[in-house]
C-alpha positions in Angstrom: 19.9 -14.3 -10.7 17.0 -14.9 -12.3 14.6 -11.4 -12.3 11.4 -12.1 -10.4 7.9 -10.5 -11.5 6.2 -9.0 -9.1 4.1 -12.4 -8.4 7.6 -13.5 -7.2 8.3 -10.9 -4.9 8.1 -12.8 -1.4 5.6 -11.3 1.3 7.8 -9.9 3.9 8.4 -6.7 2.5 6.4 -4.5 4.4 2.4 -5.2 4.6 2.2 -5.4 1.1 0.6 -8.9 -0.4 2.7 -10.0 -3.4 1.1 -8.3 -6.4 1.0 -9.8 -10.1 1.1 -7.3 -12.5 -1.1 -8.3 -15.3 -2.4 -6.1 -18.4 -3.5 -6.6 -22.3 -2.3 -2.6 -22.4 1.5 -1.2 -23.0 1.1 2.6 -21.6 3.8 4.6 -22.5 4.2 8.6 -20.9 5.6 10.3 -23.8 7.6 13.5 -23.6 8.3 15.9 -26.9 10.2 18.6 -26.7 11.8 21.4 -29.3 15.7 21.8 -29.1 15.1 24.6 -26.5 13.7 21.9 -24.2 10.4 23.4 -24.8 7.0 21.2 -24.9 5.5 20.6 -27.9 1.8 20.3 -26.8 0.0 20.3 -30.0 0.7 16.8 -31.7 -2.0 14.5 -33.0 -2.2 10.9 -33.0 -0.9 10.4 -36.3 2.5 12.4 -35.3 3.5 9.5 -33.5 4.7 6.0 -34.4 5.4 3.2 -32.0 7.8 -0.1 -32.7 8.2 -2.9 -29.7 11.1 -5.2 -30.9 11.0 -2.9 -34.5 7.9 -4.3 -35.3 5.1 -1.2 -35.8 2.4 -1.5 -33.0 -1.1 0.7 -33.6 -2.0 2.7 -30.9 -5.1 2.0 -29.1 -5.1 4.6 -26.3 -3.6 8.6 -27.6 -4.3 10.9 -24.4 -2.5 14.7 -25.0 -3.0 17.3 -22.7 -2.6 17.6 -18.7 -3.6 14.1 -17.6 -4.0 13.3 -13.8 -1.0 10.8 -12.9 -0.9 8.2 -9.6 2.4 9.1 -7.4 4.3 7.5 -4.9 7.1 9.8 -2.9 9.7 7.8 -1.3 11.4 9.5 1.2 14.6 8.8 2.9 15.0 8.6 6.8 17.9 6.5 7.1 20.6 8.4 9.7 22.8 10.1 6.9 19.6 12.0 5.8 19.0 13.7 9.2 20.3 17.4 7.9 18.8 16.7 5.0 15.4 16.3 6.3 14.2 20.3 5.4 14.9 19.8 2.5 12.4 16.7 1.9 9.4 18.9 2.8 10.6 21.2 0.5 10.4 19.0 -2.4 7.3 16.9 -1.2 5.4 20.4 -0.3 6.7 22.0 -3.8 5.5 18.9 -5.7 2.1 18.7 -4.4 1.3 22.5 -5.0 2.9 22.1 -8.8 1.2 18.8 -10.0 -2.8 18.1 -11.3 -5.4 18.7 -8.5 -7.0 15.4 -9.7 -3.4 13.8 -8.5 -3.4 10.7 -6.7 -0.4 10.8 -4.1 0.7 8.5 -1.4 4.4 8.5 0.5 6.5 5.5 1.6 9.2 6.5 4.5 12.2 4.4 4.4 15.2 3.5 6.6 16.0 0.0 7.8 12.2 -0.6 6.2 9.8 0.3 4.0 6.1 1.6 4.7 3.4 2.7 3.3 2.3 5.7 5.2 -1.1 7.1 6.8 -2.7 9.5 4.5 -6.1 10.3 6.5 -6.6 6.6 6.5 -6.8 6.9 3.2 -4.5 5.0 0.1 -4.0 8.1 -2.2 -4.2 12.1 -1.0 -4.3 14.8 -3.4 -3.6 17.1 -0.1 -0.1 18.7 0.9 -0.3 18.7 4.5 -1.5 15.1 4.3 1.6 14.3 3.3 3.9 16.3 5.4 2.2 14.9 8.1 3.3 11.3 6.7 6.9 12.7 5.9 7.2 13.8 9.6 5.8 10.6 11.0 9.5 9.2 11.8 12.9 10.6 12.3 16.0 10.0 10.4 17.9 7.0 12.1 18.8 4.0 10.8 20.5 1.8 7.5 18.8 2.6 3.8 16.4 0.3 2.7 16.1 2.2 -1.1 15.2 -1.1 -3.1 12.7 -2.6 -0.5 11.2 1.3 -1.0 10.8 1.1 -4.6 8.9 -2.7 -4.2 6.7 -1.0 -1.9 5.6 1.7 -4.2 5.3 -0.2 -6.6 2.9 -2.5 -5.3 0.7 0.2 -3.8 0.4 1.9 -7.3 -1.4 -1.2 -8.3 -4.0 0.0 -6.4 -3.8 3.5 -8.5 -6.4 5.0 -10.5 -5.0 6.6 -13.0 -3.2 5.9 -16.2 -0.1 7.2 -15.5 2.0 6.1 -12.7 5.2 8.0 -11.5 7.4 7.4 -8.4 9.3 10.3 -6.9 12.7 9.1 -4.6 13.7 11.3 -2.3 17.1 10.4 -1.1 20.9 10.2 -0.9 20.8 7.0 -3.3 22.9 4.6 -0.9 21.2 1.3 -0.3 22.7 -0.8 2.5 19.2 -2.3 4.1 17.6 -4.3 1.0 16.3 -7.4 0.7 16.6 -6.6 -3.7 19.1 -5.7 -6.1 18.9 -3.6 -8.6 18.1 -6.0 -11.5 15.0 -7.5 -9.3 13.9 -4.2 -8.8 14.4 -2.8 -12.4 12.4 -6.0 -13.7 9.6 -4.9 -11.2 9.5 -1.5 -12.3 9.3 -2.6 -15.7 6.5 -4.5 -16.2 4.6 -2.4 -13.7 5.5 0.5 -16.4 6.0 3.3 -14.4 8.0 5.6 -14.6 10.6 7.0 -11.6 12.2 10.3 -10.8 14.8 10.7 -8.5 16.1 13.6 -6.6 19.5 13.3 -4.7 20.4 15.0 -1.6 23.9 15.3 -1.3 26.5 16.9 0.9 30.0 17.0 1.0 30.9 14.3 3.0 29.9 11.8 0.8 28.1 9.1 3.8 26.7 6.4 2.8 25.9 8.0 -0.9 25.4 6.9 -4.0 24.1 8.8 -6.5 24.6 6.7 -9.4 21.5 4.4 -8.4 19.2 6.9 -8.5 20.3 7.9 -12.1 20.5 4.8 -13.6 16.9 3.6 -12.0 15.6 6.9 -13.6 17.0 6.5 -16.9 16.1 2.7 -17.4 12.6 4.1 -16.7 12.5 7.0 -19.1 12.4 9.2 -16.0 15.0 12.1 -14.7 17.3 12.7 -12.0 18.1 16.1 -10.3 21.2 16.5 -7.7 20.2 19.9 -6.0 22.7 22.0 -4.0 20.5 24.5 -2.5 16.7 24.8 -0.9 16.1 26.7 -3.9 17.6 24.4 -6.1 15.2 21.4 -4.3 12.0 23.5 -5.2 12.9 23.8 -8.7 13.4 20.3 -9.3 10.1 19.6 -7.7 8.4 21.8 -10.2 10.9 20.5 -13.0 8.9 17.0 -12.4 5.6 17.8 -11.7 6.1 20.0 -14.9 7.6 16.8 -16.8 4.5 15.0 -15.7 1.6 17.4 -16.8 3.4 18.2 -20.1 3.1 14.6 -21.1 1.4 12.0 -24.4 0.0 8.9 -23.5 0.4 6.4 -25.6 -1.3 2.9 -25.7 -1.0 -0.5 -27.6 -1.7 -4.1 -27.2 1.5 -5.9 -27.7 1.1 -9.8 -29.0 0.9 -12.0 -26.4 4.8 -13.2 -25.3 5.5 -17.0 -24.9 7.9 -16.9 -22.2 8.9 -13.7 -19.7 11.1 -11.0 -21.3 12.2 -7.6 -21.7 10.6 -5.8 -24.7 12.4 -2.9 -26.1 10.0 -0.1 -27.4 10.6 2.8 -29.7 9.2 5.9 -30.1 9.4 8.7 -32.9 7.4 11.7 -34.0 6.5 12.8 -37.5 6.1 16.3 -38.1 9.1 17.5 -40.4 7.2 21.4 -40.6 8.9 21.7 -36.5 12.4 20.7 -37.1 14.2 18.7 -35.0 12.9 17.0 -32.0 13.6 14.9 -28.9 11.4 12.0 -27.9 11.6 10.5 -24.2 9.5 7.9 -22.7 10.4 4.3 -21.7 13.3 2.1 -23.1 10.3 -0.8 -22.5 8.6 -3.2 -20.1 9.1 -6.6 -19.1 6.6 -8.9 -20.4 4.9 -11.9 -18.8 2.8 -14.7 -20.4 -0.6 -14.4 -19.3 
């Protein structure tokens, strides 16, 4: 199957228009972190080198610090998520009091489809009881439409404002609704660059689960994946990624222009023997479209 830029996703998911994702600019989140796991927040510009395909790009965009980011929560109400459904305020409510103030936020409720929800009549909300409101707009019921999800989000973070661009899935990780699969998706994801986070609600009985989708979507997009077991648990890995998110490089570069559509493998590393050992995570790369 050939994997379809967003210009070639068709119309009928949700009220979305198809979207072409077009820009000069590779932005690339950048986490750095000691072997402790702690940030390292006091990097400069010339710490960092980038290579797409090997080759050394020069950075034309270095952002350090807490930088507002555009996010999109998709939330799971298919019927297997029903008992599960506390728990998804928990982590919506917990990430929105954790993240910037000057976050943009929007939420996408998913079951047998995808949509967009109401945030005041507004496209972004930086306000928590906007979106519980919009996570409490539907009950759980229904087949799990997780891929038709991500294509909405997507395509309503090209509306966003901000540099950096997160989704946040909420869910069991089963998909048995979608128009996509997961290469279609991934390709999407890609050259939109943003990054996704999953966090998987899971119970014993295993219905309708999957949590292997929602790791492997995360790690393809230089994102992380948390598997609570408690209410507690669910809070902290809300904070855990709204944490992730503030404590953040951005990183910018105008790639040469492709000839044909591909996927562009990028490479980061840091420079700075004096702090031993570190660990770099951001994006494997981004699919690339002639313009």
């Amino acid at each position: 199957m050939v994997q379809p830029s967003p210009a070639g996703m068709p119309a009928d998911v949700g009220d979305q228009p198809p979207i072409s994702v077009r820009s000069n600019l590779v932005v690339l989140p950048v986490n750095v972190t000691d072997g402790q796991g702690n940030f390292i927040a006091d990097l400069g510009k010339d710490n960092f080198r980038v290579y797409e395909e090997k080759r050394a790009q020069t950075l034309t965009l270095f952002q350090q610090g807490d930088s507002p980011v555009s996010v999109g929560l998709l939330v799971d109400h298919s019927g297997s998520m029903e008992p599960k459904l506390a728990n998804v305020v928990t982590a919506v409510t917990a990430f929105a009091h954790s993240g910037n103030p000057e976050d943009e936020m929007f939420v996408v409720d998913f079951n047998d489809s995808a949509v967009v929800e109401s945030v005041g009549e507004k496209p972004f909300t930086s306000d928590a009881v906007d979106l519980e409101k919009a996570i409490t707009a539907i009950s759980a019921r229904g087949r799990t439409a997780l891929y038709d999800a991500v294509a909405q989000g997507l395509g309503h973070l090209q509306l966003a404002h901000r540099q950096k661009k997160a989704l946040i899935i909420i869910s069991d990780g089963g998909d048995n609704g979608s128009r996509y699969d997961y290469a279609q998706i991934l390709a999407y994801a890609r050259e939109s660059q943003v990054v996704i986070y999953s966090i998987g609600l899971l119970d014993e009985s295993g219905k309708e689960e999957n949590p292997k989708i929602l790791k492997q979507l995360s790690k393809d997009t230089g994102g992380l994946s948390f598997f609570p077991e408690s209410s507690e648990s669910v809070l902290k890995a809300s904070v855990r990624i709204a944490k992730d998110l503030r404590e953040q490089y951005v990183l910018g570069f105008v790639p040469e222009a492709p000839s044909t559509s591909s996927f562009r493998k990028i490479q980061v590393s840091v420079i700075a023997p004096q702090r031993g050992a570190l660990h770099v995570r951001t994006r494997p790369g981004y699919y690339s479209s002639p313009n």
